[in-house]
N, C-alpha and C positions, 0 to 999 in steps of 0.2 A: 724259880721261873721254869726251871726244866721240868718238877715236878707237877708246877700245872700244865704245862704241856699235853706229857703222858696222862693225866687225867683226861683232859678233855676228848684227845686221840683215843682213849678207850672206850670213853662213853658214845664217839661216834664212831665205834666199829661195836659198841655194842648193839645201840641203836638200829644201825644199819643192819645186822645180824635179824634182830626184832621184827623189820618190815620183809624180811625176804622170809622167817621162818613162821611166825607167828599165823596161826591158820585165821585166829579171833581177829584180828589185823585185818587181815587179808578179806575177810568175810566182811567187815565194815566197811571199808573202802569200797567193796565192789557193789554193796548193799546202799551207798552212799550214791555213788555212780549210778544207778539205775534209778534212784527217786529223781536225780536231777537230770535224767535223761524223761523218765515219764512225763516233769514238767513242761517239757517241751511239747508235746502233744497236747493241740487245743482242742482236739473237738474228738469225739466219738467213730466209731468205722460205723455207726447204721445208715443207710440208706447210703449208702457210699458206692462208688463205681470201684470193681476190683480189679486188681491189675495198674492203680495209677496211686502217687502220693504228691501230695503238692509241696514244697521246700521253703522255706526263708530261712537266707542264709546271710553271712556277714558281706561286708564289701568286697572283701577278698577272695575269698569265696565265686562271689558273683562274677568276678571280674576273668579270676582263672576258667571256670566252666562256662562262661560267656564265650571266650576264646579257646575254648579246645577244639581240635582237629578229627577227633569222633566222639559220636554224640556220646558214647557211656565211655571216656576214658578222658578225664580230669586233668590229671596228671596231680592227684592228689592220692596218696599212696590208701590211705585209711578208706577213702570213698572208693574208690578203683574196686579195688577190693570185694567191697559189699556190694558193686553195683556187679560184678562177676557173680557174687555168692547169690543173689536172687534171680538171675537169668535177665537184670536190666534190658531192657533196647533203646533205652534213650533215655538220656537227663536234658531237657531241654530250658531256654526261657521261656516262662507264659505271657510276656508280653514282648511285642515289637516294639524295641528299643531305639529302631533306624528312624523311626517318625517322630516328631516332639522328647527327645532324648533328655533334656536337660530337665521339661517340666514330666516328666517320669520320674527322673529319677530324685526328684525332689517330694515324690509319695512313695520313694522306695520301690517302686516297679519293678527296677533290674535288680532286685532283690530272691524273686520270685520264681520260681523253679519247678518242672511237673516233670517226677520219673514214671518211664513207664516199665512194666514186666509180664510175667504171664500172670493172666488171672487165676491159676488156682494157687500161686504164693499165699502165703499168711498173712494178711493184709496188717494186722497188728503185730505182730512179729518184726515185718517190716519197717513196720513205722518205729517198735524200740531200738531196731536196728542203725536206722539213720538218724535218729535221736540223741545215739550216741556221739557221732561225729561231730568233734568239736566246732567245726564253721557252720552248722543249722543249728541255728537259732529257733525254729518253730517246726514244727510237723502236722500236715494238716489233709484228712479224709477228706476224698471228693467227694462231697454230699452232692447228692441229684435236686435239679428241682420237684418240686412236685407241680406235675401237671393238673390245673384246675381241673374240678368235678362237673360240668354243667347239662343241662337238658335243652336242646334245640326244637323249637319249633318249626320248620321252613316254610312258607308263604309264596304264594304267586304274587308277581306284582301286579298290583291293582289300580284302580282311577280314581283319583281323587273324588273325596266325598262331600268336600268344602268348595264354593265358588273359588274361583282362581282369583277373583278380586278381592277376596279376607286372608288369600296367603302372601309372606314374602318373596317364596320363590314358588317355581310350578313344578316343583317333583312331587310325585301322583302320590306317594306314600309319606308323605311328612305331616300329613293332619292326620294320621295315627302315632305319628313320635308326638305323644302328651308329654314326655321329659322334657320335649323343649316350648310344648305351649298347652298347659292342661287346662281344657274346657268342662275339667268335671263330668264328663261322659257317662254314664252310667252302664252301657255297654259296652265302656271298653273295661270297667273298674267298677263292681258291687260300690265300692262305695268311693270313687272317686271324688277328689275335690278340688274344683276351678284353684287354677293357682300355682297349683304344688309341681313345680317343673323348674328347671334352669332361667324362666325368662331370656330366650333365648332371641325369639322373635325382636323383642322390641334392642337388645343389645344389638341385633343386629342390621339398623338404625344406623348405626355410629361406625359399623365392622364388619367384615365378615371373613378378614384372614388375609394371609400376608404371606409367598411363597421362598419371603427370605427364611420364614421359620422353622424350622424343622422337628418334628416330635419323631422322634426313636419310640418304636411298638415293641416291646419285648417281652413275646411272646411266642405262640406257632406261627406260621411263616404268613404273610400275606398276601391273598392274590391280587398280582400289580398288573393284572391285564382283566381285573373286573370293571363291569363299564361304570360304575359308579368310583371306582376310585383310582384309573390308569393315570388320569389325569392330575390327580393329586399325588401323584408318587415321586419322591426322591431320587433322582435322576444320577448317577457318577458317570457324567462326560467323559471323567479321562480312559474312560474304561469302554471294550467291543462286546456286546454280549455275545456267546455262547463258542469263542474263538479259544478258549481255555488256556487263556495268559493271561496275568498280570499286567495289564498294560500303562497301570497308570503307576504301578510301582509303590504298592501301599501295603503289598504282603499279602495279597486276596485276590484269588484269581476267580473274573467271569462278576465280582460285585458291583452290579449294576443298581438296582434296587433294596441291597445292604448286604447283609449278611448270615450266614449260614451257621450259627456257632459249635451242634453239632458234628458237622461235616467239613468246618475250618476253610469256607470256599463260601463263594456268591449263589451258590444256586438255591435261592428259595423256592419251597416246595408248601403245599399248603392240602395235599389230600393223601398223606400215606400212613400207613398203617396196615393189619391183618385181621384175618378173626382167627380168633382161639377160644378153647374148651373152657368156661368160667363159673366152676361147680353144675359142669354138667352143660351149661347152656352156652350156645354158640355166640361168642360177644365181641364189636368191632373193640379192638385197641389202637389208639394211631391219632389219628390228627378230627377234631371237633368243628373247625372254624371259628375257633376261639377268636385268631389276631387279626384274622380279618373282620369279624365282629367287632373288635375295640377300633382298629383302623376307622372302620364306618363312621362310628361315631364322634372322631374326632375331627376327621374330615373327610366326609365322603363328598363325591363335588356337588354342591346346590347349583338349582335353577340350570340346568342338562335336561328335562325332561324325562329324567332317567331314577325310577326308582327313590332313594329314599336322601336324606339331607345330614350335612354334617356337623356340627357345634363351628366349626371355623375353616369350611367347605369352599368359601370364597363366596360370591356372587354370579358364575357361570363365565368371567371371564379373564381367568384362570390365576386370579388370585388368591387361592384357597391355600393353605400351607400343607407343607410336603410332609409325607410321613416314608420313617427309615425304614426297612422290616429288620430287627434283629431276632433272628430265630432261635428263639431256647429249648423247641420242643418240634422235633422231626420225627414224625410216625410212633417209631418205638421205639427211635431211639433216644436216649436220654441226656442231657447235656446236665456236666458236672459244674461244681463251683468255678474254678480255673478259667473251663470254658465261657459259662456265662461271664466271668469280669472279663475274657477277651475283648468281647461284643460288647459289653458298656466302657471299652476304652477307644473299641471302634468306631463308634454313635459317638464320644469325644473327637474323637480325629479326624470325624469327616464332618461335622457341622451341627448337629443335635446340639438343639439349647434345651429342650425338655424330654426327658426321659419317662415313658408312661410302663408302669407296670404292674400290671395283673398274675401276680404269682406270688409265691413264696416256700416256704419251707417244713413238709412234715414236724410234725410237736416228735421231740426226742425223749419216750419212757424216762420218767425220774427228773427228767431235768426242766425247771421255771428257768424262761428266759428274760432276760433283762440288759439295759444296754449295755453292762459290761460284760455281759456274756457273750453278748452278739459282736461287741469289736473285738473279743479272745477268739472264739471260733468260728470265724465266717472274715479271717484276717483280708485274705487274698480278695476277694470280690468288696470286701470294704474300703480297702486303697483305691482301688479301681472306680467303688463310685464318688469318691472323696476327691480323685481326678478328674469325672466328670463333671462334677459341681463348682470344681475348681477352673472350669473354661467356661472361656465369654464366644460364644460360638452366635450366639443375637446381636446384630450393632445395635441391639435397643437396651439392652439390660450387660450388667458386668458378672458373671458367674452363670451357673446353668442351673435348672430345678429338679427335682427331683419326687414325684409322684405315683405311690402305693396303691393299692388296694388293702383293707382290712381284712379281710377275709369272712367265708361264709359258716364258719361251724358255732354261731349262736354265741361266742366265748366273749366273757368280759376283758379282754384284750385284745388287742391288735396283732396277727401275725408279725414274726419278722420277715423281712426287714422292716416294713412297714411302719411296725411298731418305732423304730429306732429316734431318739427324737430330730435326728439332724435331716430328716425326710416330712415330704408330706400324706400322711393318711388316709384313708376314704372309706366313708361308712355308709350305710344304703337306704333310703328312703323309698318310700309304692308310691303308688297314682295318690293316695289319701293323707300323703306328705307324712306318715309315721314310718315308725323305725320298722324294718323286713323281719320277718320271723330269724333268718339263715343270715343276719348281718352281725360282725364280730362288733363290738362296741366297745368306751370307758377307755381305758385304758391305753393308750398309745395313739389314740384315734383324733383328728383333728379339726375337720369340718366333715358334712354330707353331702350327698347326691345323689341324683333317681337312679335305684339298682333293679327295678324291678319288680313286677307279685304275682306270680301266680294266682289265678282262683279254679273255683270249679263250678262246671255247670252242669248240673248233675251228677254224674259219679265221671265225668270226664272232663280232662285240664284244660282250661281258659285259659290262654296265652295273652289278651290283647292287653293287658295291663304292665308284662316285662316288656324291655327293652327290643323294639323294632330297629333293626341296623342290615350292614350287608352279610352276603356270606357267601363262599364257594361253592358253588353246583355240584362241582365235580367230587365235594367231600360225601363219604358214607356217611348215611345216615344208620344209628346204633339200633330206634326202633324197626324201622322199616328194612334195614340192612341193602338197600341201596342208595344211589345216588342220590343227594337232596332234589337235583335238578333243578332249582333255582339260587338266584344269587339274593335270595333275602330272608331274613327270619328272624325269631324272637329268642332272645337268652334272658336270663334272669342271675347277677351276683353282686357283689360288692366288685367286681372285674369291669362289669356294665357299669359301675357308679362311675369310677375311678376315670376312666376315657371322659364322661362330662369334665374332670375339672383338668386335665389333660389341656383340653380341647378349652374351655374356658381364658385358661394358661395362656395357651396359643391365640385369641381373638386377643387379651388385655397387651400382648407383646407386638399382635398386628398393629393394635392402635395407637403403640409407642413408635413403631418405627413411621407410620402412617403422619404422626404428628407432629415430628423431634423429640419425644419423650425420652430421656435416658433414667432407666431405671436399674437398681439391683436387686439382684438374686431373693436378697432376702426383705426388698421392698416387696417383690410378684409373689412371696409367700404371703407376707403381711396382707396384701391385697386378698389374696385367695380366701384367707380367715376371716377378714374382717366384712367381706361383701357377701353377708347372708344374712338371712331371714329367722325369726327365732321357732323353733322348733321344740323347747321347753314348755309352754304352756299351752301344748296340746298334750302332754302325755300325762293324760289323766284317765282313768280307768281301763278299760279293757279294748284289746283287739283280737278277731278271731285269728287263728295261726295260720285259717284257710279258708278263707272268702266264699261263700257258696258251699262249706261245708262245715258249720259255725259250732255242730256239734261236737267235732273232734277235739277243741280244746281253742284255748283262748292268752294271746300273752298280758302280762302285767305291764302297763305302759311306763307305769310309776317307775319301774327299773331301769329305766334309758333316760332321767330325766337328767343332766348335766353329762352326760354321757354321748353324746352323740356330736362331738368334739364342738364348734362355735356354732354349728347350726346350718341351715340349707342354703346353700351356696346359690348367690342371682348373680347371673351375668352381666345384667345390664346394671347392676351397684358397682361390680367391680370393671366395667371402662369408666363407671363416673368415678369413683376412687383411683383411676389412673389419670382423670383429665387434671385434676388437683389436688391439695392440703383440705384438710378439712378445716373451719376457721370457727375459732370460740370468742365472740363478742364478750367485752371487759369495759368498766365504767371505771375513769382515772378515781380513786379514793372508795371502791365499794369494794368488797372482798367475794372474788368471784371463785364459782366452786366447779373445778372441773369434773364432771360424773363421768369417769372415765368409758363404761361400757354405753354413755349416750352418744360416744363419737364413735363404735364400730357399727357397721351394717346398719341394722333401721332404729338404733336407740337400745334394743333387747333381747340380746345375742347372747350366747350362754359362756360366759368367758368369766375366770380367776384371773381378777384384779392382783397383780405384782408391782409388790411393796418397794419399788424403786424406780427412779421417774430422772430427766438427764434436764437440766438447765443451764446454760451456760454462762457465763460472768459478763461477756456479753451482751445476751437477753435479760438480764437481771437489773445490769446498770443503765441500758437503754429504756429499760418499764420502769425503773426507781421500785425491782422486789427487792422487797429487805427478807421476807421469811417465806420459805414453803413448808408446809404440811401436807401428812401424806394418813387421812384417816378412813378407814371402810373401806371403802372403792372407790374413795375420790382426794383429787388433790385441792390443797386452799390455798389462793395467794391474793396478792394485792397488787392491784400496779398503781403507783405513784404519780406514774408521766405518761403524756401519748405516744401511741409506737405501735411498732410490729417485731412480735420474737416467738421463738420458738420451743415448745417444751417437747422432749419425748418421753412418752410413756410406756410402759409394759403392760403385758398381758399373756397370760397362760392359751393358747387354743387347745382344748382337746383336755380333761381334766383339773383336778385342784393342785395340783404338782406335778411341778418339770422333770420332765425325765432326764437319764444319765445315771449311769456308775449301777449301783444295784436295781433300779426301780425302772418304773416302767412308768412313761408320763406323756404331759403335752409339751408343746411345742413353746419355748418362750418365743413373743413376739413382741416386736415396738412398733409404734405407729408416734409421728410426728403431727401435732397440732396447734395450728400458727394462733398465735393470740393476737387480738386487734385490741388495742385499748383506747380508747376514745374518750374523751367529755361528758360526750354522748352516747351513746353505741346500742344501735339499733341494726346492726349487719351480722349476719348470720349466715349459714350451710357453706356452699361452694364457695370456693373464692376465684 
């Protein structure tokens, strides 16, 4: 016994000897520590703001530097330390924890942490540094947004050119928005064609907006004293403008009109910026009138007399729905990740049910993204919108939405976020209802919208075919290098599409609360998809890249053909898709065949049929189904007995495969459709 004793006692003093002297040891273990410390770092330092690192760390963690007494001193020996050795000034949390505390912390909010230091620290250096500490779990580079590219035209407002008795409302410039009533013009569009617009006019028949709704702009700042849109803006009561307190006690001082996310404050600004030397040429940088452009069009106020009209603007007396401004792009200055999920959890906390967004994210050298790329590195602002979609901020709808832009660089996929499939996408269509030269497509992408077209008329640009909306006067204009000097103009993107379904969004949610509809989240997606026109069987042969200049080159149409996600979004399908079920007549003892893409939009919509379909025991024993089949793109069944029941079906919007995990896809979607089965059955469409 004593013999093995001494044995064992020698082998662990020899052992222990081994890890204190042994260099090879030593080398391994520390070689080991630094792979699982790199793991921790999600995403790359390019395009990243220097000087900040963003944290997820453990509960513990959270909870100790949640409660420390100054901002860089933990009272965690290891962190203390490091946050000394980089010249820290602050570990803070990036989100307000004081408001909605419990559903934060149920997306890991108070998890989330932005150190800040001097910027000419080693940005990577850094990050292996806090990598190491064993309570950060994640390390994550502020990536900047990228602020959109775009070309303004500005316009004088003008007089209506249409009798005021063939309009709905009387703003002087809304029978040049062909996006929402295209008359096939030929001066406003080479080759225009009647039709190809949102159908906006006649939906709004039924709607024209509802000021319980709120759409969050998140974008450059909005101007909330232009005369077409003061009226439609988002108001915070609890708050005094320009007293520079907090008054309503929400973490945000002076946010009247929303928020600031650069600048961590209310004060939206909508004309700043500089000029600087830009290979030699004097070029503004700063602020375009981007978000008040999008704002415009999603509700600018209709029938004011004033200038131009909005998708869900109201009808002049002042039920048009309110838009938030979250500002993610102030002059030059640049708003990071962190920042931006501030603002998409302040647009949750103050009442936004749809989030509209025209931006995204520089392509990163080397690296294909995909959605599990984009929930590793873009952690922080992904909780964040995972929490906005997770609020019911509409009494009409349960959950909140969520709406992209694709983006403009021709690419067969969808920026992210965009792309991600638990969003919705927007791809861009011209006056002539085909795909835009500069619209990203396929891939990620989910339904269309008017984004705009340029042409030319002679060697110089024709605007009246993109997207007429509002804009700020006061902003610089880049050609001319002063002031626009009016409050209207034309832009052209997949940014322009994106606010149509936005703004769509908003009419279909006016009409629920307008009517007692209660619907959810992912009902007003299915709607979004399934209320459009087929856009597939026009893409046959050729389109010039540039209308009026048809020698430069020409695109291939054939290459957008299922690609341009369910097809062109009409507004007036989707209030009639929100007033009910759509109903498929059945004869008791015939075998009836559900054609699944004959119940979205008008019959022949560009959607991947998914091979699983939900019936319930229920509706099976109430119709006397004994067997369903599920073949091609459609389902087969029999009903036995008279009744009413329910089947749901699937469908892919936006590509042949659902995105998630490695790949890059469409959107699965379900739509419910009520079966009537009859004796007889001669009942059909609405019910």
């Amino acid at each position: 016994m004593n013999k093995v004793k001494i044995t064992l006692f020698a082998l662990a003093a020899i052992f222990a000897v081994s890890c204190v002297q042994d260099p090879v040891m030593e080398e391994s273990v520390a070689t080991d520590a630094k792979l699982s410390a790199a793991k921790k770092i999600i995403n790359t330092s390019d395009y990243a703001q220097e000087g900040k690192l963003i944290l997820f760390v453990d509960d513990a963690t959270a909870d100790i530097w949640a409660n420390a007494e100054v901002a860089t001193r933990s009272g965690i020996v290891e962190c203390d330390a490091l946050a000394a050795e980089i010249g820290a000034k602050s570990i803070e949390p990036v989100f307000d924890m004081t408001i909605n505390r419990e559903e934060k912390m149920a997306y890991s909010l108070h998890r989330w942490f932005v150190v800040t230091f001097d910027a000419e620290t080693d940005l990577n250096a850094a990050a292996e540094k806090f990598a190491g500490i064993a309570g950060v779990k994640r390390v994550q580079f502020a990536t900047k947004l990228a602020r959109p590219a775009v070309k303004v035209h500005p316009v004088e407002e003008v007089m209506a050119t249409r009798a005021e008795s063939e309009m709905p409302f009387n703003d002087p410039m809304l029978d040049l928005q062909w996006h929402y009533n295209n008359e096939g013009l030929k001066s406003i569009y080479k080759y225009a064609k009647e039709g190809e617009d949102i159908n906006a006019f006649a939906a709004w028949k039924y709607t024209t907006g509802n000021p319980e709704v709120i759409v969050a702009v998140v974008d450059e700042g909005v101007k909330y004293t232009h005369p077409d849109l003061k009226d439609n803006m988002w108001v915070n009561t609890g708050e005094i403008a320009g007293n520079g307190k907090d008054d309503d006690g929400n973490g945000v001082v002076d946010d009247v009109h929303g928020y600031n996310c650069s600048k961590n404050n209310g004060n939206i600004t909508w004309d700043q910026g500089k000029f600087v030397m830009v290979d030699g040429v004097e070029t503004w940088v700063g602020d375009s009138g981007h978000g008040t452009h999008v704002a415009g069009t999603v509700a600018a106020v209709n029938n004011n007399g004033t200038g131009v009209g909005g998708v869900a603007g109201g009808d002049g007396s002042g039920n048009g729905v309110r838009i938030m401004s979250i500002q993610v792009f102030d002059g030059t200055s640049d708003t990071s990740l962190e920042q931006n999920a501030r603002g998409i959890t302040y647009a949750a906390d103050n009442g936004a049910s749809i989030l509209q967004n025209s931006w995204g994210y520089p392509s990163i050298p080397g690296i294909t993204m995909s959605d599990a790329l984009y929930e590793n590195k873009y952690g922080v602002e992904l909780d964040a919108l995972r929490y906005f979609a997770g609020k019911s901020n509409c009494p009409a709808m349960t959950g909140n939405v969520i709406i992209f832009a694709a983006g403009n660089d021709a690419n067969p996929s969808a920026d992210y976020p965009g792309a991600y499939n638990q969003f919705l996408c927007v791809t861009a269509f011209g006056p002539d209802g085909l795909p835009t030269s500069y619209t990203n497509y396929d891939l990620g992408c989910n339904v269309s919208a008017p984004g705009g077209d340029f042409a030319y008329e002679g060697y110089d640009y024709k605007y009246d075919g993109c997207v007429l909306s509002t804009l700020p006067k006061e902003t610089i204009d880049s050609q001319t290098k002063q002031p626009y000097g009016t409050d209207y103009g034309y832009m052209q993107g997949t940014s322009m599409a994106c606010p149509h379904v936005s703004g769509v969004a908003a009419l279909v949610l006016s009409y629920a609360m307008d009517n007692g509809i209660q619907l959810t989240s992912t009902e007003l997606y299915e709607i979004l998809t399934s209320s459009v026109r087929n856009i597939d069987n026009q893409l046959t042969g050729t389109k010039p890249l540039y209308p009026g200049y048809e020698s430069y080159g020409s695109m291939n149409l054939t290459t957008y053909k299922g690609k341009m996600g369910t097809g062109k979004l009409d507004a007036l399908m989707a209030i009639m898709n929100a007033r009910g079920a759509v109903c498929a007549p059945a004869t008791v003892g015939k075998e009836l065949e559900l054609k699944i893409q004959s119940f979205l939009g008008n019959g022949d919509i560009s959607v991947k049929a998914f091979n699983e379909y939900q019936i319930s025991n229920e509706t099976k024993e109430r119709l006397g189904i004994e067997k369903v089949e599920f073949f091609s793109t459609s389902i087969y069944l029999t009903c036995k007995k008279p009744g009413i029941g329910v089947i749901t079906v699937k469908y892919i919007a936006g590509g042949s495969s659902v995105g998630g995990g490695n790949s890059i896809g469409g959107k699965l979607m379900e739509k419910d459709i009520v079966i009537v089965a009859r004796e007889a059955n001669d009942n059909g469409g609405w019910l």
